[in-house]
C-alpha positions, 0 to 999 in steps of 0.5 A, a space after each residue: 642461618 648457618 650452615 650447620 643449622 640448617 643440616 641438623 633442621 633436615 635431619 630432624 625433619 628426616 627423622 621426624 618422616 621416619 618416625 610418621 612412616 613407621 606410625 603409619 604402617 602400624 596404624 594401617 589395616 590389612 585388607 579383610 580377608 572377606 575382599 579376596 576375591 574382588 582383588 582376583 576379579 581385578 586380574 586378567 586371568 580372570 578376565 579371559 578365564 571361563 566361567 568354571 575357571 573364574 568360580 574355580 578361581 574365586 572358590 580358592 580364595 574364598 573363606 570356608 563360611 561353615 568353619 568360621 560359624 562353628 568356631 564361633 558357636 563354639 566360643 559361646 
C-alpha cells in the first residue's frame, strides 16, 4: 500500500462522514412542541421556583390548545 493510497481512502472515507452527518441531520426530528414543558420541568428553576412560579413557567411554554382546535375545524 502506497502512501498516496492510503491519504486519498481517508479522504474519502472523510468525505463519506460528511455526507452521513449532513443525511442524518435532514433525517432527524425536532422535538414536538407538545414536549416543551417536560424540557422546562428539567431545569432548576423549576426545581426551586414556587408552585405559582412553576404553572407560570410551564403556562408559557405551553401550546394555546383552543387556537390550534379552531384551525383545524376550520380546515374542514
Amino acid at each position: 500500500m502506497s502512501l498516496k493510497f492510503l491519504g486519498l481512502a481517508m479522504i474519502a472515507i472523510g468525505a463519506g462522514l460528511v455526507g452521513v452527518t449532513i443525511w442524518f441531520w435532514n433525517a432527524a426530528r425536532p422535538d414536538p412542541e407538545v414536549l416543551a414543558p417536560l424540557e422546562i420541568m428539567g431545569d432548576r428553576d423549576f426545581v426551586k421556583a414556587s408552585d405559582r412560579e412553576k404553572i407560570r413557567l410551564l403556562n408559557a411554554v405551553r401550546l394555546d390548545v383552543s387556537k390550534n382546535q379552531q384551525s383545524e375545524s376550520g380546515n374542514n
